[in-house]
C-alpha positions as CSV (number, residue, x, y, z in Angstrom):
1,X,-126.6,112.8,-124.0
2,X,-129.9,114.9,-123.8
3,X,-130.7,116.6,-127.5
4,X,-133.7,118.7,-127.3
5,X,-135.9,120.0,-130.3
6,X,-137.3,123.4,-129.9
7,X,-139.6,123.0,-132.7
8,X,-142.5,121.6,-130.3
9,X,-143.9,123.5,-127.2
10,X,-144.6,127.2,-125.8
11,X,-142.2,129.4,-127.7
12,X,-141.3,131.9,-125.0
13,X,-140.9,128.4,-122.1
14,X,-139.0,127.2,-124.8
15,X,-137.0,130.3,-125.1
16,X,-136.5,130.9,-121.6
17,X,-135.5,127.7,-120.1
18,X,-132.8,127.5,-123.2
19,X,-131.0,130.6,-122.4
20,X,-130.8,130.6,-118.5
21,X,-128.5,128.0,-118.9
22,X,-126.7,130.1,-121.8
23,X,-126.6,133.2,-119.5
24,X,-124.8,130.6,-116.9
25,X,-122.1,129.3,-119.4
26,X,-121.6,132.7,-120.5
27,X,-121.7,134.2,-116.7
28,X,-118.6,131.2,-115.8
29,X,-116.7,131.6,-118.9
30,X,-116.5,135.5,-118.5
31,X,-115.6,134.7,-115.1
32,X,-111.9,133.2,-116.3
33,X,-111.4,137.0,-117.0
34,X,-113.1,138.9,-114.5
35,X,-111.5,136.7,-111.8
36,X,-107.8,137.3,-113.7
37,X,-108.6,140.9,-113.2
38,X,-110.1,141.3,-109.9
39,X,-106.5,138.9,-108.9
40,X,-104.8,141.4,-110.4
41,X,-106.2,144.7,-109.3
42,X,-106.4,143.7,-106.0
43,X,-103.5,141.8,-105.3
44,X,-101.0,143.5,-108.3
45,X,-101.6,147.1,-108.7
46,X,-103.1,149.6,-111.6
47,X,-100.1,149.1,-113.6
48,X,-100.7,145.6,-113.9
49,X,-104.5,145.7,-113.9
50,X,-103.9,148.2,-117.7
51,X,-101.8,145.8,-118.7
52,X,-104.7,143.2,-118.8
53,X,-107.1,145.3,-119.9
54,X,-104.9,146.8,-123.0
55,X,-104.5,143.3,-124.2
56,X,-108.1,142.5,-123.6
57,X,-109.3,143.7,-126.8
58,X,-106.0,142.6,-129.0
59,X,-107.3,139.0,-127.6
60,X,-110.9,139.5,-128.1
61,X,-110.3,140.6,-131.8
62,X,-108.1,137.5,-133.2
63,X,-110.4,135.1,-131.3
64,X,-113.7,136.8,-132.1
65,X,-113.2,136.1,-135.9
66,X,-112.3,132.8,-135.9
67,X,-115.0,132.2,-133.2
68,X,-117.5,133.5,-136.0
69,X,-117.0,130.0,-137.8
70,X,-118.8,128.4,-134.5
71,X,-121.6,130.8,-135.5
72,X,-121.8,129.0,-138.8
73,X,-121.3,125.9,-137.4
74,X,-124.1,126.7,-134.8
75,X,-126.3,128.0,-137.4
76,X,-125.7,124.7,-139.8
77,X,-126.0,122.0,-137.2
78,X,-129.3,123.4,-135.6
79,X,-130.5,123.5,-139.2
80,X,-129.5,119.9,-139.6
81,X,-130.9,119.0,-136.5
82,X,-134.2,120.4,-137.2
83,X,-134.6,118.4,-140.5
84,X,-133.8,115.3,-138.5
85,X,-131.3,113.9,-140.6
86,X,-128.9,111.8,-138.9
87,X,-126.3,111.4,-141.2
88,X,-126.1,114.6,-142.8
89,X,-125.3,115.9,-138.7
90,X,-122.6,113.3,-138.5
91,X,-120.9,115.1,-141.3
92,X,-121.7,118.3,-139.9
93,X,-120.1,117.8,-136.4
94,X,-117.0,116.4,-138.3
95,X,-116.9,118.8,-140.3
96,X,-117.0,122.0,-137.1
97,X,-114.7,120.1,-135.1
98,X,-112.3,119.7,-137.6
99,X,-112.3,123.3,-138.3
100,X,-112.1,124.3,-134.8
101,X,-109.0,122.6,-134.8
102,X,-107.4,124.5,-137.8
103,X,-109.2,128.2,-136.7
104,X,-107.5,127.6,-133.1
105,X,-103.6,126.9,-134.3
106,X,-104.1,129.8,-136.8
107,X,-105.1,132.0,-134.0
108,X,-102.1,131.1,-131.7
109,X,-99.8,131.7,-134.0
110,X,-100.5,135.2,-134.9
111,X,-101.3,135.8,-131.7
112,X,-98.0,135.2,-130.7
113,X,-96.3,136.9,-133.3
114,X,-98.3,140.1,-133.8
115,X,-98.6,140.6,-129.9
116,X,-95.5,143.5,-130.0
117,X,-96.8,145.0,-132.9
118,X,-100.2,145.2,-132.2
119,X,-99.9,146.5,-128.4
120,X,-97.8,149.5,-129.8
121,X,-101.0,150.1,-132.8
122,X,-103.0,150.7,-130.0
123,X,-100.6,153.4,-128.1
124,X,-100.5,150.9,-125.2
125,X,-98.3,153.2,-122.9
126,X,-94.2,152.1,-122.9
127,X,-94.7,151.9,-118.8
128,X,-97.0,148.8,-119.2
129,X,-96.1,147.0,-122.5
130,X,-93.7,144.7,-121.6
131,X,-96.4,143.5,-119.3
132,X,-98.6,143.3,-121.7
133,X,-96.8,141.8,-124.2
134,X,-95.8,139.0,-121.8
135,X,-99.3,138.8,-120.6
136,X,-100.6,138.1,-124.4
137,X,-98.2,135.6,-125.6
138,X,-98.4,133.1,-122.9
139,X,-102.4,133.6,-123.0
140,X,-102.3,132.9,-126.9
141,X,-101.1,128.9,-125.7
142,X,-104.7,128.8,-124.6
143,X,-106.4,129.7,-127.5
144,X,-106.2,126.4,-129.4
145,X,-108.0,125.0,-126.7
146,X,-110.6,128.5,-126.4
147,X,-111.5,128.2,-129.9
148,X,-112.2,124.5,-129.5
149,X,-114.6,124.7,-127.2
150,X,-116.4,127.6,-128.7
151,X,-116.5,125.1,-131.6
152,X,-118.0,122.1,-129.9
153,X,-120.3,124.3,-127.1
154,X,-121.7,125.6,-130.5
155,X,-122.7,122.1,-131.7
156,X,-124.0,120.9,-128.3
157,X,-126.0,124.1,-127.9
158,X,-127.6,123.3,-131.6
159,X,-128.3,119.9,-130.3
160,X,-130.7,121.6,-127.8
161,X,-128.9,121.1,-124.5
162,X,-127.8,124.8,-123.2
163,X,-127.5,122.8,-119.3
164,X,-124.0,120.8,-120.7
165,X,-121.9,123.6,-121.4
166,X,-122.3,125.5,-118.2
167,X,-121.6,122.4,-116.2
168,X,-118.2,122.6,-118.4
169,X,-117.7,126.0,-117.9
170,X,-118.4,125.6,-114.2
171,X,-115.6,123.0,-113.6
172,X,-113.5,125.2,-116.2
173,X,-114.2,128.4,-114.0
174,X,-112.7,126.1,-110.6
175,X,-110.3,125.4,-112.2
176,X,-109.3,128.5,-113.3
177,X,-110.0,130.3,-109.6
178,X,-107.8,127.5,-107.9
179,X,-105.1,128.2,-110.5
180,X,-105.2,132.2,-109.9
181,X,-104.7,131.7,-106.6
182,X,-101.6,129.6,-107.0
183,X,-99.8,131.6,-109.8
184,X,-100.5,135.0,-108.1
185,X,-100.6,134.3,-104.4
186,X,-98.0,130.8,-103.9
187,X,-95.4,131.5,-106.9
188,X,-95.7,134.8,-107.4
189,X,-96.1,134.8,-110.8
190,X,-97.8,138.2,-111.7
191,X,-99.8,138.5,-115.1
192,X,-98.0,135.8,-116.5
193,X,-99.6,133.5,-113.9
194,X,-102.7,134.6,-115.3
195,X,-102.0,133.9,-118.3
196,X,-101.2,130.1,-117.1
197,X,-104.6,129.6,-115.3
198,X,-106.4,130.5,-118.3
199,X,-104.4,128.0,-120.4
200,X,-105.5,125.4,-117.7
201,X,-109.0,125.9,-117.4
202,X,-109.6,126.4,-121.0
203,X,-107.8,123.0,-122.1
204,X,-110.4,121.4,-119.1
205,X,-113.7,123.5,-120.8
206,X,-112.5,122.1,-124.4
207,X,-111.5,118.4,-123.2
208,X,-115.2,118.1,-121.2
209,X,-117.0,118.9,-124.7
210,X,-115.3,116.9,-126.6
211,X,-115.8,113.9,-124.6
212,X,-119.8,115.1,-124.6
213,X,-119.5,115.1,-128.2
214,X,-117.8,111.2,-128.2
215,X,-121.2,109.9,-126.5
216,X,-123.5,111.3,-128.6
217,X,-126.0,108.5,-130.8
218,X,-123.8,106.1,-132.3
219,X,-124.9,107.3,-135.7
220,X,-123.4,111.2,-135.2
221,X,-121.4,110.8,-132.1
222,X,-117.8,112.6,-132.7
223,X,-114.8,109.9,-133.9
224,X,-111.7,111.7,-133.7
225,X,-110.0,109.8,-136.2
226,X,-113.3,110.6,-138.6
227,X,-112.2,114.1,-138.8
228,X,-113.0,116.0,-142.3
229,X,-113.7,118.9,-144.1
230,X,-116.7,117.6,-146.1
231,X,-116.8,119.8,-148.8
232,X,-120.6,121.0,-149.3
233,X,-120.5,121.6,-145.3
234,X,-117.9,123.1,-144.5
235,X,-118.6,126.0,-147.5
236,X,-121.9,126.5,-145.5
237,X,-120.2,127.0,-142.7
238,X,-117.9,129.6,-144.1
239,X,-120.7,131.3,-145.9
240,X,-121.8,131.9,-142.2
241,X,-119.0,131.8,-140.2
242,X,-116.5,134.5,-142.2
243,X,-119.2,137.4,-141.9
244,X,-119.8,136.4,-138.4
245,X,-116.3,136.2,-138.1
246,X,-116.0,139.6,-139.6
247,X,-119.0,141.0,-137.7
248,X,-117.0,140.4,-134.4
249,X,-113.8,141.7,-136.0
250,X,-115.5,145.2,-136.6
251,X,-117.0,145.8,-133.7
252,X,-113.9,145.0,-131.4
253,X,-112.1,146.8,-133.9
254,X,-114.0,149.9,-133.3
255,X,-113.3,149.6,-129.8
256,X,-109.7,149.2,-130.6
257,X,-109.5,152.9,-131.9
258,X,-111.7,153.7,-128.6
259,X,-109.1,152.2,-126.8
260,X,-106.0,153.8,-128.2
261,X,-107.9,157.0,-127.2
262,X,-108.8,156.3,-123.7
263,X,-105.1,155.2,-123.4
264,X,-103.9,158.8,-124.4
265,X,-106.0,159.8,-121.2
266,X,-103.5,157.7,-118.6
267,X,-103.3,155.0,-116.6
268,X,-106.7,155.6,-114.7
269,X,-108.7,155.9,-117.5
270,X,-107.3,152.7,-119.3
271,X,-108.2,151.1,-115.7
272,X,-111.7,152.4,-115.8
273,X,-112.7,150.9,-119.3
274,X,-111.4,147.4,-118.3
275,X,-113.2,147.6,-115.0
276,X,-116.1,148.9,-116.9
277,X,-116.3,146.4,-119.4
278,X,-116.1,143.6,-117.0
279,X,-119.1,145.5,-115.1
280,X,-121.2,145.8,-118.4
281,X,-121.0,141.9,-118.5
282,X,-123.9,141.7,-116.0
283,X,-126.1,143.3,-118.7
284,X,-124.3,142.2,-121.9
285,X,-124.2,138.2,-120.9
286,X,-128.1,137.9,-120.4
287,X,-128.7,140.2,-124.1
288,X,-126.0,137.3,-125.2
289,X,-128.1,134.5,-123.8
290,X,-131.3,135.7,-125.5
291,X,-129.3,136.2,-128.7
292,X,-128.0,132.5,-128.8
293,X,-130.9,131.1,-127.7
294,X,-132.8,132.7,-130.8
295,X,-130.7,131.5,-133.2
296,X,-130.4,128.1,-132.2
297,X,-134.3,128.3,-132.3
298,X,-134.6,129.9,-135.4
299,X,-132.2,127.4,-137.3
300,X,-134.0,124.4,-135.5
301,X,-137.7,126.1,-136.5
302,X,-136.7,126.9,-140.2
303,X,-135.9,123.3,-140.6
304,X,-138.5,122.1,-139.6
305,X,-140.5,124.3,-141.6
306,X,-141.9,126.4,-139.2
307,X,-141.2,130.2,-140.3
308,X,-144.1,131.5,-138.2
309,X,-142.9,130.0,-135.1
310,X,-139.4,132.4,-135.4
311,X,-141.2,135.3,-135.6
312,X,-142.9,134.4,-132.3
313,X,-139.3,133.2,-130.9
314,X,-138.1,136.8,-132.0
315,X,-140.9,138.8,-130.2
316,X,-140.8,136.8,-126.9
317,X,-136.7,137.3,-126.7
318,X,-137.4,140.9,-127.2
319,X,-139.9,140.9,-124.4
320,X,-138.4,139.0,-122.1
321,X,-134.8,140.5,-122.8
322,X,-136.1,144.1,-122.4
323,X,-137.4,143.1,-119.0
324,X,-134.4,141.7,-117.5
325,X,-131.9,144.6,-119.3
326,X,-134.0,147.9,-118.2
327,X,-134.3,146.2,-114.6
328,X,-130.5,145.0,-114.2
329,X,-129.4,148.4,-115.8
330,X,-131.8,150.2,-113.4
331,X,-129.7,148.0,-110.4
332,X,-126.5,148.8,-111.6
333,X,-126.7,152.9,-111.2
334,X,-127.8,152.9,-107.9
335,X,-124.9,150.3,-106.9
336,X,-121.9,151.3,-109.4
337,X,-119.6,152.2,-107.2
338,X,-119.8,148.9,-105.1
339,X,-119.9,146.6,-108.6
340,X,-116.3,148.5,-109.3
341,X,-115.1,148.1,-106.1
342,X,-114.9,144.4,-106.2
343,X,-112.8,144.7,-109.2
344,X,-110.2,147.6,-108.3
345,X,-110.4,149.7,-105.0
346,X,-108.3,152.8,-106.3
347,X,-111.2,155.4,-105.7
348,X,-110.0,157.4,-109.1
349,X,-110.7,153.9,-111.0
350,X,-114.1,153.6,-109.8
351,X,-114.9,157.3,-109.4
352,X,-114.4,157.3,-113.8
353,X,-116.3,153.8,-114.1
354,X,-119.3,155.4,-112.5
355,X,-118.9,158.1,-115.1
356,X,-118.5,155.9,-117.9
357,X,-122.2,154.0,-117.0
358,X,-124.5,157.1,-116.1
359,X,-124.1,157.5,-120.0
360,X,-123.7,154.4,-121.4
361,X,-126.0,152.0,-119.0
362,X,-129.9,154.1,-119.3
363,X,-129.4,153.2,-122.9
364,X,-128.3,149.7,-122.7
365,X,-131.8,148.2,-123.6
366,X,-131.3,149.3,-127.5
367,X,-128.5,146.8,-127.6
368,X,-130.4,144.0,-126.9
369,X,-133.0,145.0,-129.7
370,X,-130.0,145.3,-132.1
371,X,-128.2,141.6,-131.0
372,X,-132.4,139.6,-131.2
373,X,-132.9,141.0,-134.7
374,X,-129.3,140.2,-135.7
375,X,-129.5,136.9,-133.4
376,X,-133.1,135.5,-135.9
377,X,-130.8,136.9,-139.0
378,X,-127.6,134.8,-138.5
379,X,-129.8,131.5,-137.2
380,X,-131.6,131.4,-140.4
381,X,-128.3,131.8,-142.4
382,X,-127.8,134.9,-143.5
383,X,-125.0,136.7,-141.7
384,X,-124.0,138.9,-144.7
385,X,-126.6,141.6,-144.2
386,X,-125.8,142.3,-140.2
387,X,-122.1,142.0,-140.8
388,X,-122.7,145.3,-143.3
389,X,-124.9,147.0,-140.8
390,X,-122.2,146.8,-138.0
391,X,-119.4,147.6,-140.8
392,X,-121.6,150.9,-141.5
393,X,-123.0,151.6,-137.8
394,X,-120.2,150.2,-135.4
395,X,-117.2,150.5,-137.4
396,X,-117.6,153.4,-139.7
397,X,-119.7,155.4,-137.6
398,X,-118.2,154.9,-134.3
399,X,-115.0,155.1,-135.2
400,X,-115.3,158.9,-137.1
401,X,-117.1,160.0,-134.1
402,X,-114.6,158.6,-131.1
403,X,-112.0,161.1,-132.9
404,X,-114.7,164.0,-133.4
405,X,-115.7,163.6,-129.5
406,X,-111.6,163.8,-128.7
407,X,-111.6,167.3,-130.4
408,X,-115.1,168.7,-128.9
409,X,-114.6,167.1,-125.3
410,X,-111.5,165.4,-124.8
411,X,-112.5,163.5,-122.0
412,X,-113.6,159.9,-120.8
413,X,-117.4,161.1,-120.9
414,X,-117.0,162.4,-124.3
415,X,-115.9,158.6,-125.4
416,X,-118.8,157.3,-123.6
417,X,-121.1,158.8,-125.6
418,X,-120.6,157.5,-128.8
419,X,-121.9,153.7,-127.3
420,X,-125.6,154.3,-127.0
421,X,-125.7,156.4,-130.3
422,X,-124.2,153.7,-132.8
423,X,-126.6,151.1,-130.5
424,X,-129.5,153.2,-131.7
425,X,-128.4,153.9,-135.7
426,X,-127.4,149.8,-135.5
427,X,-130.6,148.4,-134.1
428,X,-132.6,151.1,-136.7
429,X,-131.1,149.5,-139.7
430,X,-131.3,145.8,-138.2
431,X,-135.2,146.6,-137.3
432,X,-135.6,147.7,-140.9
433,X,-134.0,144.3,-142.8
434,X,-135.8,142.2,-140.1
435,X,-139.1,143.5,-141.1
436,X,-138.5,143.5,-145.1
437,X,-138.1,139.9,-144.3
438,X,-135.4,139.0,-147.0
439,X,-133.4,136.4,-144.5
440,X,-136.3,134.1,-144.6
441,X,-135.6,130.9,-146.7
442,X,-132.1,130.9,-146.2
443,X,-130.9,127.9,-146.0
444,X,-132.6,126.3,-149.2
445,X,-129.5,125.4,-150.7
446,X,-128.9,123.0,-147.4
447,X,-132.5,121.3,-148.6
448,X,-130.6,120.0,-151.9
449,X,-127.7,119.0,-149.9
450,X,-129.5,116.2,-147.7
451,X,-130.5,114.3,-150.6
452,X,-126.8,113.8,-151.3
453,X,-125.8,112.5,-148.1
């Protein structure tokens, strides 16, 4: 299998031909749930289409946490790797898939069990929660298999090869396609035939890399029956991985309490913010991209001992990504109304999603500044300092405002608003600890480690 070290070469090549092949994993695996909605909204109805989207962010929330210990995973093996130290990444990859494993039952059971409770938290309307609820529980079955390929996609991307998991996800997004069209269109199934395709295609996408993880080199190629929690490993990992963890908690938190607001607003508007946020991907997936691809780079560069080559890394991702967001964004206003159309063709729908980007979209550049910065932090190790900067920013700040906007300008604009402002106060306070320059060094404690193993 090809590992690649992007310690060696031009920086921004290096950068650039790593995350295109991100942006295409991510582009396929959002597409498992931007082809569940557009099945639903046009070949269901709205009621069914809020159903989805209510549940989106209940979903989003469980797995994002867990999914932060493949961020400390990531962030340990590309170390590892970059040190060149064969057995101490055997242990590693043992050590994340192993984990993977526990994170992903944990998930499904809660997600199972909290589904009715949760839905209700969020003032999910009584016309669609039975739908919902239904919708959630037999999507939670697929989790085990969602978290485990997080898991191992993190590893391989660590390894260097970003081209490996979009061919997974690209078989994984058939499958799920072929599978939409029977549940929905041959048996009739509804959302809980969604809810079945995903389960499919996701148990592909985590079977594929696993088997890319079995051929590896002989000397750190994954054994199944190795499986183990070393110790010294899996605390790193943790270290990482629960503020990451926590990191993704807050902010889809925060847009939990957005979302029991817009879902005092009706049916429409709950529409609107699902078919918005499945919209937004085309600019969020390539800031996601450039944000993987630096910290991979970053944890590969640091150990090798190269600090001055991350600062380079950071720079061209913010050139680059600035580029590509102001030009998409640019794209996207002049052809809103067509990009909602393809997902739902009730005029009201789109007529609010077109409001929802005029305000949100002109500003969308600041969040790729903010994800970079946060991308350099969390590959050198340190994922404590931007999981506090969301916590103030994202959570606390977006959060008091959402209910301030409700009382000045009750209204789906209103909501709107408060996106590009906590981008802005978030990417200030993530500029400032970048340039103080405390992460650097982070993963000294690793160094002491190797001579163990």
């Amino acid at each position: 299998m090809a590992s690649k070290s992007l310690t060696e070469g031009v920086v921004w090549k290096n950068l650039l031909f790593f995350a295109l092949p991100l942006l295409g994993t991510s582009l396929i695996q959002q597409l498992y749930n931007t082809v569940d909605l557009i099945f639903v909204g046009n070949f269901l109805g709205a009621e069914e289409t809020a159903a989805v989207g209510a549940s989106t962010l209940f979903v989003t929330c469980l797995v994002g946490f867990f999914s932060g210990m493949s961020v400390g995973a990531s962030a340990v093996t590309a170390y590892v790797f970059g040190t060149k130290d064969k057995k101490a990444l055997n242990k590693v990859i043992h050590t994340a898939v192993a984990l993977g494993f526990i994170c992903g039952l944990a998930v499904t059971l809660i997600g199972i069990i909290a589904a009715p409770a949760f839905l209700k938290l969020i003032n999910t309307p009584d016309q669609i929660l039975t739908l919902a609820v239904s919708y959630v529980r037999v999507y939670f079955l697929s989790i085990l298999a969602l978290v485990t390929y997080n898991m191992a996609a993190g590893i391989i991307r660590s390894l260097g090869d970003a081209k490996a998991t979009m061919k997974i996800q690209l078989i994984g997004g058939l499958v799920n396609v072929l599978m939409d069209a029977l549940a929905i269109l041959v048996f009739k199934q509804g959302v809980v035939g969604v809810a079945v395709a995903s389960f499919f295609s996701q148990t592909v996408a985590a079977g594929l890399a696993l088997l890319y993880l079995m051929r590896l080199d002989p000397e750190f190629r994954l054994r199944l029956r190795a499986l183990q929690l070393d110790r010294d490993y899996l605390m790193q990992m943790i270290r990482i991985g629960v503020p990451s963890g926590l990191q993704a908690m807050l902010i889809t938190l925060s847009n939990l309490v957005v979302q029991s607001q817009v879902n005092s607003l009706g049916v429409s508007s709950i529409a609107a913010f699902a078919a918005y946020f499945k919209v937004e991907l085309l600019l969020y997936l390539p800031i996601l991209a450039m944000g993987q691809a630096i910290a991979t780079f970053t944890g590969q560069n640091i150990g090798a001992g190269k600090l001055e080559r991350v600062r380079q890394g950071t720079k061209s991702c913010l050139l680059m990504g600035g580029a590509i967001t102001i030009i998409s964004s640019g794209l996207l206003l002049l052809f809103g109304s067509q990009a909602f159309s393809l997902i739902i063709k009730d005029p009201e729908v789109v007529a609010l999603g077109q409001e929802i980007i005029k305000i949100t979209f002109p500003f969308y550049w600041i969040y790729l500044v903010m994800e970079v910065l946060a991308g350099t932090i969390r590959g050198a190790g340190k994922a404590g300092p931007p999981m506090l900067i969301i916590l103030l920013n994202i959570f606390l700040i977006r959060t008091s405002m959402v209910f301030v906007m409700m009382t000045l300008n009750g209204s789906i604009t209103g909501i709107a608003a408060i996106y590009p402002i906590t981008w802005a106060s978030t990417a200030v306070f993530m500029a400032a600890y970048y340039f103080k320059g405390n992460w650097i060094g982070t993963f000294e404690g690793l160094k002491s480690e190797r001579l163990k193993v």
